[in-house]
MARPA-730194 format. One record per residue: residue number from 1; x, y, z of N, C-alpha, C, O in turn. Coordinates in steps of 0.2 Angstrom, whole numbers, m for minus. Layout:
% residues N
    nr   neast   nnorth     nup   caeast   canorth    caup   ceast   cnorth     cup   oeast   onorth     oup
   NUM       X        Y       Z        X         Y       Z       X        Y       Z       X        Y       Z
...
//
This chain:
% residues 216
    nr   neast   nnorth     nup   caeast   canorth    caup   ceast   cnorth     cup   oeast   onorth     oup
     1     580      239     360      585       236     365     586      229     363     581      225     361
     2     592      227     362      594       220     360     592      215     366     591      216     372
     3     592      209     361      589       205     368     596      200     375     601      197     374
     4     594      201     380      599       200     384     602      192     382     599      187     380
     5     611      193     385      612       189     385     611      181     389     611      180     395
     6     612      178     382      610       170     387     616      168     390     615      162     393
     7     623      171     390      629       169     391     627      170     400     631      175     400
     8     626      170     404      624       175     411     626      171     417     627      165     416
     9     627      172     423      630       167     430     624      163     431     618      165     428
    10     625      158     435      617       154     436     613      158     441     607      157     441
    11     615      162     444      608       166     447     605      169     443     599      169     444
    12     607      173     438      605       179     434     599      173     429     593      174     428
    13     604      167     425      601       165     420     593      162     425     587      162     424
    14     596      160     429      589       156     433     584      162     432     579      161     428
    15     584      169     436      579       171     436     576      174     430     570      175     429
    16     580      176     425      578       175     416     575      170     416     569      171     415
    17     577      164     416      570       158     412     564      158     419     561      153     416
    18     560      159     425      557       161     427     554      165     425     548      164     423
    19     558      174     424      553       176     418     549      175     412     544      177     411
    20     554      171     409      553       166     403     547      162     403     544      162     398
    21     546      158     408      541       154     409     534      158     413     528      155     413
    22     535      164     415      531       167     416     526      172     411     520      173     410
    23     534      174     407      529       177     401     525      173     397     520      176     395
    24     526      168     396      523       164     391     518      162     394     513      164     391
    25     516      158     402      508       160     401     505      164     401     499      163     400
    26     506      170     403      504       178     404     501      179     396     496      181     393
    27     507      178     394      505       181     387     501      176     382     500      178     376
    28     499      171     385      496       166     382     489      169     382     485      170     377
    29     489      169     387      482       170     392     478      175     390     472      174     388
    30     483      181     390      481       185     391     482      192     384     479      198     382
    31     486      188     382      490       194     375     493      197     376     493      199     382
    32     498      200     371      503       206     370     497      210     378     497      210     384
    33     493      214     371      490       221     376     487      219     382     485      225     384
    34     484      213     385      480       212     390     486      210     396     483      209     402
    35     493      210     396      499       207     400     499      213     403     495      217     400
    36     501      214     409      504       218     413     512      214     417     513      209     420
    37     515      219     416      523       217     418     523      216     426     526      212     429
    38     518      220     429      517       216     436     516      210     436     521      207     437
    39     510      204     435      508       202     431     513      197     432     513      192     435
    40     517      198     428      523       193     426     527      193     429     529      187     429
    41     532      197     434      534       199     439     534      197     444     539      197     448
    42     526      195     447      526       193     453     523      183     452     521      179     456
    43     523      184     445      522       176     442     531      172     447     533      168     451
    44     533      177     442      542       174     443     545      175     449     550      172     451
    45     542      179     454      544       181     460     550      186     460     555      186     464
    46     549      188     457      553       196     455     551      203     456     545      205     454
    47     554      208     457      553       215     456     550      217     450     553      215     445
    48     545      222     448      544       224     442     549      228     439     549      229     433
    49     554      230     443      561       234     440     565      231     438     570      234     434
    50     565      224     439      571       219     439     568      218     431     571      220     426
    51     562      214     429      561       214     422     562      220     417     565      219     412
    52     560      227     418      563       233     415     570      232     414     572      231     408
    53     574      231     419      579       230     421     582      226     414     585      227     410
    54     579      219     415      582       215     409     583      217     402     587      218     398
    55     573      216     404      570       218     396     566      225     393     561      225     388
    56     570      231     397      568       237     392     560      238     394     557      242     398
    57     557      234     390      551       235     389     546      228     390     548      222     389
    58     540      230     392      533       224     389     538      219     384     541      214     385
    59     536      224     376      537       221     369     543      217     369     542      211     367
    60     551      219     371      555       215     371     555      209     375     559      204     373
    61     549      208     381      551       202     385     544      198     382     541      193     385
    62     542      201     376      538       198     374     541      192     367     539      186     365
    63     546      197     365      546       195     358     553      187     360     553      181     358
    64     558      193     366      562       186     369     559      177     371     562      172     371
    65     550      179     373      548       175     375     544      170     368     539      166     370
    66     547      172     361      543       171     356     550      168     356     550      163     359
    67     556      169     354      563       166     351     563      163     357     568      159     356
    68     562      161     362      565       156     367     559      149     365     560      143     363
    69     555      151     364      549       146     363     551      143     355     550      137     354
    70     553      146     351      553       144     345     560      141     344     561      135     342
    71     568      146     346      572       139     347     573      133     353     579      131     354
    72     567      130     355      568       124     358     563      120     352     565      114     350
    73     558      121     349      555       118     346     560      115     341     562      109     341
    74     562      122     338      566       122     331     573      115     332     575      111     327
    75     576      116     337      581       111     343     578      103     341     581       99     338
    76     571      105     343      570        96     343     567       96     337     563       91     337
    77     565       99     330      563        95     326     571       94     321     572       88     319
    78     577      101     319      582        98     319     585       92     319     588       90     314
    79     585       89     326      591        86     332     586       77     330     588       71     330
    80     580       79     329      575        74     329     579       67     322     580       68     316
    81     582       61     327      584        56     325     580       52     317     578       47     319
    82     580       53     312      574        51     307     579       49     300     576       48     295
    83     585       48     300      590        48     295     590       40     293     592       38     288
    84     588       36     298      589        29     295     582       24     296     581       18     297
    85     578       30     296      571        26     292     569       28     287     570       33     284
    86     564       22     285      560        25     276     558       30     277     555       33     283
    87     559       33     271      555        40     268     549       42     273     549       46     277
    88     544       36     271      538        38     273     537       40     279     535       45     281
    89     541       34     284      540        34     293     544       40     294     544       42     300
    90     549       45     291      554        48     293     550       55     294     549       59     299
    91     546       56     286      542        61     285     536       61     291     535       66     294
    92     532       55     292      528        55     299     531       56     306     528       59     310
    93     536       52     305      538        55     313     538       62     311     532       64     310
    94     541       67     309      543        75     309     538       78     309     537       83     313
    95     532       77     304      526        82     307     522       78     313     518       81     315
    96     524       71     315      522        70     323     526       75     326     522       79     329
    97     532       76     327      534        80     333     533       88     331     532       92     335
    98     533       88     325      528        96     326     523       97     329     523      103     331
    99     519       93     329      512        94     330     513       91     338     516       95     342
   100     513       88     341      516        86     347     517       91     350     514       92     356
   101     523       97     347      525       103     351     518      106     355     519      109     361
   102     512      106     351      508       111     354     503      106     361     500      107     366
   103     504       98     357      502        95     362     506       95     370     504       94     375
   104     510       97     369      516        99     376     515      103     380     517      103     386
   105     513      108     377      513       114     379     504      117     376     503      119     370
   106     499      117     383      494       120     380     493      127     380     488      129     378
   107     498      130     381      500       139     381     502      140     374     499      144     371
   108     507      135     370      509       136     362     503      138     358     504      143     356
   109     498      137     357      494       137     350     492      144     353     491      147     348
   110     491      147     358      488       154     360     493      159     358     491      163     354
   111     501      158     362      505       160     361     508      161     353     509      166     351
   112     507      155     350      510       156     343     503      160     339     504      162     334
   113     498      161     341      494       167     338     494      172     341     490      176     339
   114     497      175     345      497       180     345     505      183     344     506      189     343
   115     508      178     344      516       178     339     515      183     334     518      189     333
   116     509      178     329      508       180     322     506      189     324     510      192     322
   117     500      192     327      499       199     326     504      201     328     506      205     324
   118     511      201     333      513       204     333     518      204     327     517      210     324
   119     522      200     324      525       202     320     523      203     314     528      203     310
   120     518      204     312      513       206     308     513      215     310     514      219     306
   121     512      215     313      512       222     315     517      227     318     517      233     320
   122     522      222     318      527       226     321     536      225     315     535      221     310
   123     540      226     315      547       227     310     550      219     317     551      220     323
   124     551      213     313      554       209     315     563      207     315     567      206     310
   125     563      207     321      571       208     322     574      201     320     570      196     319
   126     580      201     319      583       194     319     580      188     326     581      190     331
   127     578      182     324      577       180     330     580      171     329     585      171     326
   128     577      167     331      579       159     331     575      155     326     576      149     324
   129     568      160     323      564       155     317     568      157     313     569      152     310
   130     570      163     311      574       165     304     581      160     303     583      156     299
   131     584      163     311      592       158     309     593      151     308     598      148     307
   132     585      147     310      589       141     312     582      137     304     582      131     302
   133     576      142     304      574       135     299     576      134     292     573      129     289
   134     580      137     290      585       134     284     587      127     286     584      122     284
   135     590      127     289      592       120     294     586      115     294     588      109     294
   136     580      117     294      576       112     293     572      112     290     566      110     291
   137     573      116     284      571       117     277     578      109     276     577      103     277
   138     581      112     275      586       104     275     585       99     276     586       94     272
   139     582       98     282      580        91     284     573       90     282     570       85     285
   140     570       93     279      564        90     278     565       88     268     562       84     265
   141     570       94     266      570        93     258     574       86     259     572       81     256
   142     579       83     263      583        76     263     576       71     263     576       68     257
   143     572       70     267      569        67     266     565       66     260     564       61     258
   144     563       72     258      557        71     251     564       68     246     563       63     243
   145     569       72     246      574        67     240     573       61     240     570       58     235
   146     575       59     246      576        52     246     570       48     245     571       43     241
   147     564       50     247      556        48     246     556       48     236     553       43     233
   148     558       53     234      557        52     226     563       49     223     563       48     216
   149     568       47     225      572        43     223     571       36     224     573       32     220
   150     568       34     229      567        27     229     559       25     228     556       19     229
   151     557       30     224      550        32     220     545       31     226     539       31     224
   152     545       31     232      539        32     239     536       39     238     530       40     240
   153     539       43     234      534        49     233     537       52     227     542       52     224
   154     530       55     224      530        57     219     534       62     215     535       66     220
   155     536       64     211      542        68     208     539       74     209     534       75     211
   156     545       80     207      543        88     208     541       91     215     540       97     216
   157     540       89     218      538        91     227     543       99     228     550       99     228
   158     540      103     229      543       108     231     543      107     240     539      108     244
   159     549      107     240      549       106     249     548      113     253     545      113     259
   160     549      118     251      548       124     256     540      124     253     536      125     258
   161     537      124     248      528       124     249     525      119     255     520      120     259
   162     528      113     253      525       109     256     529      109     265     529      104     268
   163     531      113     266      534       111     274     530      117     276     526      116     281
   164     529      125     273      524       129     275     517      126     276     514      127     282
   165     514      123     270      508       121     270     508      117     276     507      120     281
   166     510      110     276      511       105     284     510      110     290     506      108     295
   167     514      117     288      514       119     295     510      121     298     509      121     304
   168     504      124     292      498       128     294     495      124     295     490      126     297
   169     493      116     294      491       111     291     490      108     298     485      106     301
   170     498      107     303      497       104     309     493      111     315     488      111     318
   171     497      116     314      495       121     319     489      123     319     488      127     323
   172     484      122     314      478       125     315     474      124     317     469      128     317
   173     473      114     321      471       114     327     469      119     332     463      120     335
   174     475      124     333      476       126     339     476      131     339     472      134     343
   175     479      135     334      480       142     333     471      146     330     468      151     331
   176     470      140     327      461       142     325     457      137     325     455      134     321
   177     456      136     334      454       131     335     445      131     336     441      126     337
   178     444      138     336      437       140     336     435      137     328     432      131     327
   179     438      141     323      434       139     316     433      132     317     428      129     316
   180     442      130     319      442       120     315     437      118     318     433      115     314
   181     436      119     326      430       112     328     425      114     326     421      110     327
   182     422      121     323      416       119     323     416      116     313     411      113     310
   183     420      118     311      420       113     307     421      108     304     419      106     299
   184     425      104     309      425        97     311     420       94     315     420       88     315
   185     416       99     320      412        96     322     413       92     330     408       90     333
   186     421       93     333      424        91     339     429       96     340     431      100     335
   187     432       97     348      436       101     351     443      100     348     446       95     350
   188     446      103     345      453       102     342     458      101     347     464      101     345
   189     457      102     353      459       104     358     461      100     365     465      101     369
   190     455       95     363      452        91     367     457       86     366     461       87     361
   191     458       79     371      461        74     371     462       70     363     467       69     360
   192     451       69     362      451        64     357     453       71     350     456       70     345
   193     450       76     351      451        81     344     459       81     343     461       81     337
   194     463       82     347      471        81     345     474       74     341     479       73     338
   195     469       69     343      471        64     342     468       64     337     471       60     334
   196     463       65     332      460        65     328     464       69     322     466       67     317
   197     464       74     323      466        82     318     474       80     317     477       81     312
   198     479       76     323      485        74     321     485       69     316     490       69     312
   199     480       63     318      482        58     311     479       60     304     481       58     298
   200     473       64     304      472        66     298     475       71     296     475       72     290
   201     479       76     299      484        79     296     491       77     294     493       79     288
   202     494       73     297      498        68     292     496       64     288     499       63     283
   203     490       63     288      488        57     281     487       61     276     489       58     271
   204     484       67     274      482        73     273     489       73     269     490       68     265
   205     493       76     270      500        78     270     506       74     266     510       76     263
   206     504       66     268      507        61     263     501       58     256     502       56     250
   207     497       58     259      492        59     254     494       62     247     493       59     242
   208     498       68     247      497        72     243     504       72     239     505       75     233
   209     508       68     242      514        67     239     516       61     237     521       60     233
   210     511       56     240      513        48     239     513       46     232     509       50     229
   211     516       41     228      517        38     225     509       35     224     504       36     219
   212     509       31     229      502        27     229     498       30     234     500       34     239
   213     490       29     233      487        32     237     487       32     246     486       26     249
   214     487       36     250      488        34     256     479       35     259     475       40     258
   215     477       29     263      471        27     265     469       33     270     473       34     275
   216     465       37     269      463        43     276     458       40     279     455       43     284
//
């Protein structure tokens, strides 16, 4: 089933993003298989027939609730003003507001792991991570240009390795936040372990690109 339109009257869109916010800690919570669509249903103040209704199935008001999540991220790392600072501060703001993203929302790091089994396990349809991070493949290769052009970083940098690696790099906090703290030793999760896993993961990051050594 395709996913419903966002084009919709404001009653109908209102009680979509209700379920939208419902799925998401539901499914946070709880995972794909442990969600029950009552469950979600009565999170949003809705009938269970009314979600069938929208989204077909569990699976579809799951995968909807993965592209709504992911093009607003995707929105603010894009849109994120960064073009008329240095190289270096432009690249730190951008993995600050990545990693921020999960700070905003303590449901993301759950959510974006159980993202990964499903699409792992299942045939992934066209969504908002596929169409729109070309676009921020872009904005993150503008900046390394510029960075090796005014020599702040060092030559050859492959932008699509290094914007994957970054990304498992900032989310893994959260996403495997069991393994990190115990091998960091602190809650990755926690007030001070966010603040800690954020600034060594950017410095980590320029670290490896700089020109000159950056201080960790």
């Amino acid at each position: 089933m395709s996913k419903p339109s966002t084009r919709a009257e404001p009653g109908k869109r209102n009680t979509m993003n209700r379920l939208l916010a419902a799925g998401r800690q539901i499914f946070a919570l709880k995972g794909l298989a442990g969600a029950r669509v009552e469950d979600i249903a009565r999170e949003a103040k809705v009938t269970k027939q009314l979600v069938y209704h929208y989204y077909g199935s569990k699976e579809v008001l799951f995968s909807t609730v993965l592209d709504d999540a992911s093009q607003q991220i995707m929105q603010e790392l894009i849109t994120l003003d960064i073009d008329d600072l240095p190289p270096e501060e432009a690249l730190r703001s951008l993995l600050h507001c990545c990693f921020d993203q999960y700070m905003k929302d303590p449901h993301l790091g759950a959510l974006a792991l159980e993202g990964i089994r499903f699409h792992n396990a299942s045939e992934t349809r066209s969504n908002s991570f596929t169409s729109e991070s070309p676009a921020l493949v872009v904005k993150f290769s503008a900046v390394l240009k510029r960075g090796m052009e005014t020599g702040v970083f060092r030559q050859g940098i492959d932008a699509r390795l290094l914007l994957a690696s970054s990304a498992l790099l900032m989310s893994g906090g959260f996403t495997n936040h069991y393994t990190m703290s115990v091998l960091v030793g602190f809650d990755t999760t926690s007030e001070d372990g966010m603040r800690i896993w954020r600034e060594h993961s950017v410095n980590l990051i320029l670290a490896s690109i700089m020109q000159q050594p950056v201080r960790l």
